[in-house]
PyMOL Python script that loads the backbone (N, CA, C, O; Angstrom):
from pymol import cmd

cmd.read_pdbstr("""\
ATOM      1  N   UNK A   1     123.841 105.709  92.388  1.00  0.00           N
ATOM      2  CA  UNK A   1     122.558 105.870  91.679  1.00  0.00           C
ATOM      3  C   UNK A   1     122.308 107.361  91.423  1.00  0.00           C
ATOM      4  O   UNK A   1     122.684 108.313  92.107  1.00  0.00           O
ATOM      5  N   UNK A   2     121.567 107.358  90.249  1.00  0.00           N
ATOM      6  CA  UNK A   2     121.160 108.880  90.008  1.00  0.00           C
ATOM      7  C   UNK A   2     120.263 109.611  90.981  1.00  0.00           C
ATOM      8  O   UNK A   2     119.417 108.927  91.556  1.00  0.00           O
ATOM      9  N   UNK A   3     120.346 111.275  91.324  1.00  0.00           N
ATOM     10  CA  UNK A   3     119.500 111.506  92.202  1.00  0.00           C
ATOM     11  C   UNK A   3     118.392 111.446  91.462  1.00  0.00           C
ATOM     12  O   UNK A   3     117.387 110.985  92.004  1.00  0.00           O
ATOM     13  N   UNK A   4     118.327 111.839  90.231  1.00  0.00           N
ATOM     14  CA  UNK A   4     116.800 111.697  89.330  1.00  0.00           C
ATOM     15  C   UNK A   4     115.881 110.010  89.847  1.00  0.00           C
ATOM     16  O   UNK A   4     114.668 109.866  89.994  1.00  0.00           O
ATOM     17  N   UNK A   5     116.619 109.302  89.962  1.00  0.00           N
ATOM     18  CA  UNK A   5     116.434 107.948  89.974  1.00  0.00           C
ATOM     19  C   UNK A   5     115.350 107.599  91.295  1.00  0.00           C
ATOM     20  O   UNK A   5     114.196 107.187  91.418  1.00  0.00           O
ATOM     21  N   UNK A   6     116.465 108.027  92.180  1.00  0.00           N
ATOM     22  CA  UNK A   6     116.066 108.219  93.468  1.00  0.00           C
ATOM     23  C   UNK A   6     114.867 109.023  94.145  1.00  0.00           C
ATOM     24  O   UNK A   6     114.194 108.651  95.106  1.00  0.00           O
ATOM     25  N   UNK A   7     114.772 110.036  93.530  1.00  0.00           N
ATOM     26  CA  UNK A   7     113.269 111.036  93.423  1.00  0.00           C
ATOM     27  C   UNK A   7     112.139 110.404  93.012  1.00  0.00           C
ATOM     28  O   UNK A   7     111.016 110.603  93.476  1.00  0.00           O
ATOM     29  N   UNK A   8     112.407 109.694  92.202  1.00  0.00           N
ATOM     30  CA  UNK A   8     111.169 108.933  91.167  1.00  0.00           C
ATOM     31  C   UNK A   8     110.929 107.737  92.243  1.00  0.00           C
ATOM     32  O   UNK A   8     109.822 107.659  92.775  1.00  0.00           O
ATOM     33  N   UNK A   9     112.032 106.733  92.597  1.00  0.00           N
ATOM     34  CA  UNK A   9     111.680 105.596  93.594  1.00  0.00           C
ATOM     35  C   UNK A   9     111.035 106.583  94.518  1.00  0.00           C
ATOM     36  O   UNK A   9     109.914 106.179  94.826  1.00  0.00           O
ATOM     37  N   UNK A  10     111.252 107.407  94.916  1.00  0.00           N
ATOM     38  CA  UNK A  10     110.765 107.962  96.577  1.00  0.00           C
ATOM     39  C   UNK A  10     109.571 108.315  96.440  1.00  0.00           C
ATOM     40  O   UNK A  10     108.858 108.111  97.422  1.00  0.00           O
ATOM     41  N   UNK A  11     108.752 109.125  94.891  1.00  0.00           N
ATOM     42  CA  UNK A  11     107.914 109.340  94.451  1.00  0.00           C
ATOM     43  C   UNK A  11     106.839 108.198  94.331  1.00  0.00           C
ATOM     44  O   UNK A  11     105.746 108.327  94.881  1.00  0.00           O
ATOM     45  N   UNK A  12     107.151 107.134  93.639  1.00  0.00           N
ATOM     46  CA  UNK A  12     106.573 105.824  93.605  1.00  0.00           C
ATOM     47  C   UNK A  12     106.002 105.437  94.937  1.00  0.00           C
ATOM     48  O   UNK A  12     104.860 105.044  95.176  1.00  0.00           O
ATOM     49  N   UNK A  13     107.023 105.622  95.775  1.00  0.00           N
ATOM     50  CA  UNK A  13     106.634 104.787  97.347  1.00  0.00           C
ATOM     51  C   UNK A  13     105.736 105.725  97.974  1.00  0.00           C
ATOM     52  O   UNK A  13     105.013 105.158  98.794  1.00  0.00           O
ATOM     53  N   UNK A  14     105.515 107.063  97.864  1.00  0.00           N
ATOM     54  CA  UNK A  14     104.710 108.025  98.249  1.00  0.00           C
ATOM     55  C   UNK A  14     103.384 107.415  97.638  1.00  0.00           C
ATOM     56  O   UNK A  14     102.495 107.186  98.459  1.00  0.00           O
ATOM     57  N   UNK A  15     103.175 107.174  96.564  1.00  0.00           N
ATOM     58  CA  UNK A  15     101.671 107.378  95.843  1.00  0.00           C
ATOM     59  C   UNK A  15     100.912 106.025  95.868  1.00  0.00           C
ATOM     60  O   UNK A  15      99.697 105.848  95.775  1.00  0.00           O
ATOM     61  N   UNK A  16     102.137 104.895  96.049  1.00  0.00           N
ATOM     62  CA  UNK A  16     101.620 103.741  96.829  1.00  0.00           C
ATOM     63  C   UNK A  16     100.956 103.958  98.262  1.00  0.00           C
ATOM     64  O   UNK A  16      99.847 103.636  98.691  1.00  0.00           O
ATOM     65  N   UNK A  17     101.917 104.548  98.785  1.00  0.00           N
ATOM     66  CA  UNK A  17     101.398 104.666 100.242  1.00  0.00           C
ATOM     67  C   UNK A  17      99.868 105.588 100.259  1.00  0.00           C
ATOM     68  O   UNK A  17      98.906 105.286 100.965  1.00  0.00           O
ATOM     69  N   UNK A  18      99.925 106.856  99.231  1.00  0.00           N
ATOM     70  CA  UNK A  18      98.466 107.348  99.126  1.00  0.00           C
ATOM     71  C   UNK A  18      97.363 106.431  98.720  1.00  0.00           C
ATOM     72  O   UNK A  18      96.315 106.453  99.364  1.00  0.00           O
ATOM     73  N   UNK A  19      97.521 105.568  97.632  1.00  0.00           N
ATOM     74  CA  UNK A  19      96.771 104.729  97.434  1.00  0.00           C
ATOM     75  C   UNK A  19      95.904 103.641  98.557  1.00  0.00           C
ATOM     76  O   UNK A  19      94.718 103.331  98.666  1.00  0.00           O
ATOM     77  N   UNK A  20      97.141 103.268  99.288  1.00  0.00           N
ATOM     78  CA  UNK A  20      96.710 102.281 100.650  1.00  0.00           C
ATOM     79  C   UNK A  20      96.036 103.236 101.036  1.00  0.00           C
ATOM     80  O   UNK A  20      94.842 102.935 101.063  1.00  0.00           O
ATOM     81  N   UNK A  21      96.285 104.470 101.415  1.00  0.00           N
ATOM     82  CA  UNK A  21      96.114 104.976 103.084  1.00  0.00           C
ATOM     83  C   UNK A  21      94.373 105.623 102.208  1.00  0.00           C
ATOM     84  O   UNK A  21      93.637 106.163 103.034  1.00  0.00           O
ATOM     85  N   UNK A  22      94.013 105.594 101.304  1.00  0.00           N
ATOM     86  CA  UNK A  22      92.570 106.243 100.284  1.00  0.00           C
ATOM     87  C   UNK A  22      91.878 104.957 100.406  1.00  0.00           C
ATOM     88  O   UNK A  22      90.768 105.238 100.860  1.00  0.00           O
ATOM     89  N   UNK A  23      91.988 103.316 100.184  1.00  0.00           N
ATOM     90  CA  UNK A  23      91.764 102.258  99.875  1.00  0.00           C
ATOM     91  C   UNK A  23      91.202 101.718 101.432  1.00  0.00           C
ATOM     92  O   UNK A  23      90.137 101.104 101.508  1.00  0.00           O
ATOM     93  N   UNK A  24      92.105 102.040 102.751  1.00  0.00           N
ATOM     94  CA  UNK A  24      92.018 101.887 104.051  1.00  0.00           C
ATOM     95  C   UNK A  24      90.896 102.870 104.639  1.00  0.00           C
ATOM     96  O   UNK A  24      90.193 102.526 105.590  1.00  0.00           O
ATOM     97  N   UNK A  25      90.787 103.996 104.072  1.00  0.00           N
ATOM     98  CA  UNK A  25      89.977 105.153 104.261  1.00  0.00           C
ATOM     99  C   UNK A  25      88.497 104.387 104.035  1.00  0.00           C
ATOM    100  O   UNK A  25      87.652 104.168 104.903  1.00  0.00           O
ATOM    101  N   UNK A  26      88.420 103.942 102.174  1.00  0.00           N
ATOM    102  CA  UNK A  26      87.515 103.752 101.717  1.00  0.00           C
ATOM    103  C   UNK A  26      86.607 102.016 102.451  1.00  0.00           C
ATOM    104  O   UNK A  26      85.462 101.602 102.629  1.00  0.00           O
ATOM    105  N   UNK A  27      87.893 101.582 102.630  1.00  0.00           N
ATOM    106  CA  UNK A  27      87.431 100.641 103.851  1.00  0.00           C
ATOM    107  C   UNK A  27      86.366 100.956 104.741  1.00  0.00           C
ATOM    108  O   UNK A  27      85.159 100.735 104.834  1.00  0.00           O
ATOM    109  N   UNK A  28      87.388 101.640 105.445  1.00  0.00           N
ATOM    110  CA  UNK A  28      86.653 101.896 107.003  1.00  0.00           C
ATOM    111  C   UNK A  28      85.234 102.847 106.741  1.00  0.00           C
ATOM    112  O   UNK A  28      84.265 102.211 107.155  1.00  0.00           O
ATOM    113  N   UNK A  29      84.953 103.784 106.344  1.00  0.00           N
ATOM    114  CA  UNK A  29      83.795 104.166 105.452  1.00  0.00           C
ATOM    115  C   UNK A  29      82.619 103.312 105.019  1.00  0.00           C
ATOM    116  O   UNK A  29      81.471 103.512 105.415  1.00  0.00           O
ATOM    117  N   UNK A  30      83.014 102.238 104.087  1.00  0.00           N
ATOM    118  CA  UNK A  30      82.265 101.157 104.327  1.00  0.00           C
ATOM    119  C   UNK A  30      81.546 100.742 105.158  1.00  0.00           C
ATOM    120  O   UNK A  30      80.320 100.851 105.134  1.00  0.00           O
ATOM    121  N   UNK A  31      82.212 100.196 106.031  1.00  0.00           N
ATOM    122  CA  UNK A  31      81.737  99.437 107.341  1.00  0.00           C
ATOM    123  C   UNK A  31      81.709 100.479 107.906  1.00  0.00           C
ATOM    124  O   UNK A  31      82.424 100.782 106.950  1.00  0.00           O
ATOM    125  N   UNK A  32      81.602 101.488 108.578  1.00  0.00           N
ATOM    126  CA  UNK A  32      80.850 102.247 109.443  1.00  0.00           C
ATOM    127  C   UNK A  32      79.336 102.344 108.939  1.00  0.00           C
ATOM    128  O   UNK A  32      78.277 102.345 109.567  1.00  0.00           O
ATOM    129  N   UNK A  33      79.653 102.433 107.426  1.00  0.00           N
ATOM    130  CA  UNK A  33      78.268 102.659 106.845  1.00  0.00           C
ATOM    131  C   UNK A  33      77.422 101.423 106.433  1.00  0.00           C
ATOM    132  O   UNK A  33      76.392 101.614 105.787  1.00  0.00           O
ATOM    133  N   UNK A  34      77.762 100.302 106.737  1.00  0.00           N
ATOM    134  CA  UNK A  34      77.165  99.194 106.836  1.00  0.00           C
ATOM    135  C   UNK A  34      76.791  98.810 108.484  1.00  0.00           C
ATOM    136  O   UNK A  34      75.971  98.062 109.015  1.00  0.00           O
ATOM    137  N   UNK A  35      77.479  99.414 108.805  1.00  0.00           N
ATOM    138  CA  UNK A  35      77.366  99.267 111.017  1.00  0.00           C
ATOM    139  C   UNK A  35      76.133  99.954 110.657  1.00  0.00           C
ATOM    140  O   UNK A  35      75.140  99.265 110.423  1.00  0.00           O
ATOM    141  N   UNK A  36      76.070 101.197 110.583  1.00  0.00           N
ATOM    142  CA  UNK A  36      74.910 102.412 110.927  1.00  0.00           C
ATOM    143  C   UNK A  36      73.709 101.897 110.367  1.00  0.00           C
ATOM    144  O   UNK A  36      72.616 102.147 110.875  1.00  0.00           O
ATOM    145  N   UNK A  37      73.887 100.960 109.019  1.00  0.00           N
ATOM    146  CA  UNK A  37      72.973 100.249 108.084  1.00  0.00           C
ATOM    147  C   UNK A  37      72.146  99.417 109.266  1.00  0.00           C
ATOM    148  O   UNK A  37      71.161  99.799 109.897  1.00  0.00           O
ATOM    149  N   UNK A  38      72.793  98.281 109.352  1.00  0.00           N
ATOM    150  CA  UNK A  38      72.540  96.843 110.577  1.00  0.00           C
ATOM    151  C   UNK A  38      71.904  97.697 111.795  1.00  0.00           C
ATOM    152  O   UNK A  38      70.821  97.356 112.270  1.00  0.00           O
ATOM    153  N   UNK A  39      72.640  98.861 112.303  1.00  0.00           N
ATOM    154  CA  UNK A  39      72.059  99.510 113.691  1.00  0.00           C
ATOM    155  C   UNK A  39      70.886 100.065 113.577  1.00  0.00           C
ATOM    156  O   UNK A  39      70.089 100.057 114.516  1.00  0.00           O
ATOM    157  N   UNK A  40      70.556 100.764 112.117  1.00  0.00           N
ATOM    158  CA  UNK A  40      69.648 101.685 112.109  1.00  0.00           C
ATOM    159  C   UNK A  40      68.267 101.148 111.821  1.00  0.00           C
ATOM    160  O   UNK A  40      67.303 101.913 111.782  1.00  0.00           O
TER     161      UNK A  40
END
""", "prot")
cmd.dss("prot")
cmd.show_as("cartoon", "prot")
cmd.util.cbc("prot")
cmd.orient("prot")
């Protein structure tokens, strides 16, 4: 396989993984801020 090829897959799997790990963030954010909501 091309290394160009290979950069781009590795690239892809990076910005997926940013996406989750922003999406998991934006999660948990949420619900803390719905906890503090219910608590407060």
């Amino acid at each position: 396989m091309p290394k160009g090829q290979l950069d781009e897959r590795r690239e892809v799997k990076a910005n997926t993984g940013l996406s989750i790990a922003r999406r998991t963030v934006r999660l948990s954010v949420a619900s803390v801020e719905m906890t503090a909501f219910l608590l407060g």
